[in-house]
Structure formats: C-alpha cells, structure tokens
C-alpha positions as CSV (number, residue, x, y, z in Angstrom):
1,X,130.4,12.8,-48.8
2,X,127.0,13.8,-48.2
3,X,123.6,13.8,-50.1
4,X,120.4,15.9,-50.4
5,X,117.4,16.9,-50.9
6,X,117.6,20.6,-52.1
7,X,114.7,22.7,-52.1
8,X,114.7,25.3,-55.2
9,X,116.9,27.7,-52.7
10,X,119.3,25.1,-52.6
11,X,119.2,24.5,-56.3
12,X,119.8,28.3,-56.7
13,X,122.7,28.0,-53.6
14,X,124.3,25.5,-55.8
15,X,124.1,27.2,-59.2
16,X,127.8,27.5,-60.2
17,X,128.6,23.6,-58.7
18,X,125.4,23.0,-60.2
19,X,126.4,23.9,-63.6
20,X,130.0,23.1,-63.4
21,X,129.0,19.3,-62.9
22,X,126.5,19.7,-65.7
23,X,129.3,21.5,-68.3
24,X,131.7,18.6,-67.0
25,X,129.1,15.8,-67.8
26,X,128.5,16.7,-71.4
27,X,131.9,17.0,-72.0
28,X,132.9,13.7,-70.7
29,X,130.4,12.3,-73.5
30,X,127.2,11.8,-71.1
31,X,123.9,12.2,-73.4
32,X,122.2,14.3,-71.2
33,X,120.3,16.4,-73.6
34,X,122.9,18.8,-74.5
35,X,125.3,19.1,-77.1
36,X,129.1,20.3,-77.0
37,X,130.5,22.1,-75.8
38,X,128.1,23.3,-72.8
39,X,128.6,27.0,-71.6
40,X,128.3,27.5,-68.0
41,X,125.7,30.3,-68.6
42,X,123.6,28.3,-70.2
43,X,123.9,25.6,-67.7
44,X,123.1,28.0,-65.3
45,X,120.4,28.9,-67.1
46,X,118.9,25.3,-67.2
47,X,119.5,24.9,-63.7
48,X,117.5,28.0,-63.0
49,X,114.3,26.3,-65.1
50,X,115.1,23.0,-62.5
51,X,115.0,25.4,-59.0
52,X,111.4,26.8,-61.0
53,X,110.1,23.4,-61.5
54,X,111.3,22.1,-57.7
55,X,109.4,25.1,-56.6
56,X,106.3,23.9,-58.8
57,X,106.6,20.3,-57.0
58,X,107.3,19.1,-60.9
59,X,111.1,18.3,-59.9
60,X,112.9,16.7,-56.6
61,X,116.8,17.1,-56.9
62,X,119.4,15.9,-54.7
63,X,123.1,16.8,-54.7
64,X,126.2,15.4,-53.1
65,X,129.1,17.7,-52.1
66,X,132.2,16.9,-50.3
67,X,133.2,19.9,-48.7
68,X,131.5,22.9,-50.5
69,X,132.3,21.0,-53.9
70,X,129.5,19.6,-55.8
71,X,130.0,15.9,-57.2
72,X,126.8,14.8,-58.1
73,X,123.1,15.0,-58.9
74,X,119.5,13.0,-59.3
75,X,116.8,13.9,-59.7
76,X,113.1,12.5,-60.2
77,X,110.4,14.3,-62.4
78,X,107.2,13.8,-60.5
79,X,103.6,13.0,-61.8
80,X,101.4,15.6,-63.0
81,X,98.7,13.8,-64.7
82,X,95.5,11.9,-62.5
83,X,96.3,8.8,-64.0
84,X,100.4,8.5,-63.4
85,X,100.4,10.0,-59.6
86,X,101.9,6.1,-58.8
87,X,105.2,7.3,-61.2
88,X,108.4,9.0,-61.6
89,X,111.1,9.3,-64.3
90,X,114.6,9.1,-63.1
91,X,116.2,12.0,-65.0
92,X,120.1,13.9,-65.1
93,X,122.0,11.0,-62.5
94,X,125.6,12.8,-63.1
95,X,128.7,11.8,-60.9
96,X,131.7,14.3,-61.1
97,X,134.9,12.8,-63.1
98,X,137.4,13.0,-60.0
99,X,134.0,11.3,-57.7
100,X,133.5,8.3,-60.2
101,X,134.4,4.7,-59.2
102,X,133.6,5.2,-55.7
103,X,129.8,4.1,-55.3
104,X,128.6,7.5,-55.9
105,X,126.2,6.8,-58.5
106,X,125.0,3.4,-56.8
107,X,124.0,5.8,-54.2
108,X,122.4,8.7,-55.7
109,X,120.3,5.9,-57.5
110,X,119.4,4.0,-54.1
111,X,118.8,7.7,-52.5
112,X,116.1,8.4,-55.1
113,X,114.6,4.9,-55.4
114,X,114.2,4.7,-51.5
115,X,112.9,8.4,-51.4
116,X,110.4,7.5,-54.3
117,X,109.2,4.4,-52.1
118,X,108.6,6.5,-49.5
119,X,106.5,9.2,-51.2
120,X,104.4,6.3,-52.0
121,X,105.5,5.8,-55.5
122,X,105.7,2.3,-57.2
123,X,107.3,2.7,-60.6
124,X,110.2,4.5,-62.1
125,X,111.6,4.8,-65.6
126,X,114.3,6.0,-67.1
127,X,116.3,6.4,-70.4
128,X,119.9,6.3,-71.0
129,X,122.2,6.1,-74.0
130,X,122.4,2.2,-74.8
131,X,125.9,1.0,-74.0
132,X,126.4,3.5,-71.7
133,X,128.6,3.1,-68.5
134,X,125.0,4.5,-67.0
135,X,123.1,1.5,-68.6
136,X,125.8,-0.9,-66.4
137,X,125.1,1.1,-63.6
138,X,121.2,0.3,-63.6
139,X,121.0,-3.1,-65.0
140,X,123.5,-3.9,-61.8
141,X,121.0,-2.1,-59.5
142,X,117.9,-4.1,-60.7
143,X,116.4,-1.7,-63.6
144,X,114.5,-3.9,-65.8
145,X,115.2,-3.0,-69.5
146,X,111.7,-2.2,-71.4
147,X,113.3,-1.5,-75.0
148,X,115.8,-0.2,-77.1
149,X,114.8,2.9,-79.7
150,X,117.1,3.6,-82.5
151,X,118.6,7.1,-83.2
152,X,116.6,8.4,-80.1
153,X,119.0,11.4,-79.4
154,X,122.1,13.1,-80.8
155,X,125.4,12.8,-78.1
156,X,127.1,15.6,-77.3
157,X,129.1,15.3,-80.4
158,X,126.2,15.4,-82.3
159,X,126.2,11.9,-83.8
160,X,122.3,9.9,-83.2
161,X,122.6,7.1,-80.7
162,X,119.9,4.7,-80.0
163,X,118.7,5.2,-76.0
164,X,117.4,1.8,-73.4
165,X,114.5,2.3,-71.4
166,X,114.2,0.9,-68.0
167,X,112.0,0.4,-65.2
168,X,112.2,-0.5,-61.3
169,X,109.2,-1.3,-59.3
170,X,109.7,0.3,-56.2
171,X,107.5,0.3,-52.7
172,X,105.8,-2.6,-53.6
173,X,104.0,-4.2,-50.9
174,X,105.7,-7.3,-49.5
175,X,103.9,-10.3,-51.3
176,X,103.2,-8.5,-54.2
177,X,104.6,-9.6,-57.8
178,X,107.3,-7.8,-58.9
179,X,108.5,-7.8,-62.5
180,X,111.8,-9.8,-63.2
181,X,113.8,-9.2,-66.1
C-alpha cells in the first residue's frame, strides 16, 4: 500500500476513487459532513472544491491506493490567518471498508502529524463524532481530548450527535512541555 501527497492534479487524477471512498464513508455511518445517501456526483463535486483549495495552499491531501484502487485519505486544512500560521486542523481521515483493521488509519494519521512537524507546525485539532471508532483511533495515537459539544452535527442518518475535540502537539522542540491528557 502506498501513501501521498497529491497535488490538486492528483486530487483531480483521483476523482472517481476519490469520491467512491467518500460515498462509501458516509454510508458506513462516518459523520463526515454529509448526509445519506451520498451521490457520487456530488462527491465529485466536493472533491473538485478540495483540488481548488490544494491549489490555493488552503488544503494538503494525501491518498493511499493499493494498485490503482484508492483506500484512503487525510488531509490537513492549513492556516490562513497571521495569528494561527503555528496550526492545522486534521479534517476527512477515511479508510476504505475492505482496507480497515490493517493500520491504515494509524498511518494516514502519523503521515500527516509527521508531515505537519515538518512544515514547522506545532498544533493540530480535530473533531470527530464522540464514540466513534475514529475517537479510539486518536486517543490511542496520543490526541488529547479538549471537550465534548452536544448535538454538534447531524450523522448521516440525520439524527444530532454530540462531536470530541482533540489536539496533538506536534514538532515541539525537545525539552519543551508538552500537554498530557
């Protein structure tokens, strides 16, 4: 299996993969800011807006395929304001159904985390839907939970579920205080 950085002409490549592991997602249950059921157009569609914003330098995506088949994503939506260039949010970590239970996710998360460090950053957040097998997924890779907010966003069925914000501090210096949690 192999993972990525895709450039917006790679997010465009990837389109139909792309949206197929999106469609998939949702209907699996993942709240991912979509409801049910996902049409591929439209998934295409939002994957179009996410090539745009990777063109912008708003967006960096990475993919993992094995063979030409696309099993998962990450992505991190970058800074754009003076006072936050130090941050990223952690946004759309999707792992195909057939691709799950194999460390994919553990290493799409690492692959962004260490790429973040590198680009200097120091702090990612993210949300996910609270008792989520996503939530597992980062408290075992050293999130730090910040809060819980009630009725946050509808599932893909619809129904309002409270979401658990996180955080990792990443790229700190050696020596430095890191926050424990």
């Amino acid at each position: 299996m192999i993972v990525h950085r895709v450039d917006e002409h790679g997010v465009t490549a990837l389109l139909d993969g792309l949206a197929g592991l999106l469609t998939d997602t949702v209907a699996g249950g993942a709240s991912l800011g979509f409801l049910a059921p996902l049409g591929h157009a439209e998934a295409v569609c939002w994957w179009r807006g996410r090539a745009a914003a990777v063109a912008a330098g708003q967006l960096a995506v990475w993919v993992a395929r094995e063979g030409e088949r696309v099993t998962g994503t990450v992505s991190l939506a970058l800074p754009d304001k003076p006072n936050s260039r130090h941050r990223a949010e952690l946004v759309k970590l999707m792992v195909s159904g057939e691709a799950r239970g194999r460390g994919l996710g553990r290493r799409l998360l690492a692959t962004a985390e260490e790429a973040a460090a590198a680009a200097g950053l120091t702090l990612l957040h993210l949300d996910t839907e609270t008792g989520s097998p996503a939530e597992h997924l980062y408290r075992s890779a050293g999130w730090t939970r910040a809060g819980t907010i009630p009725d946050y966003a509808a599932d893909p069925r619809g129904e309002l579920r409270p979401t658990t914000l996180y955080f990792k501090q990443v790229g700190v210096p050696l020596g430095a205080p890191a926050a424990t949690g």
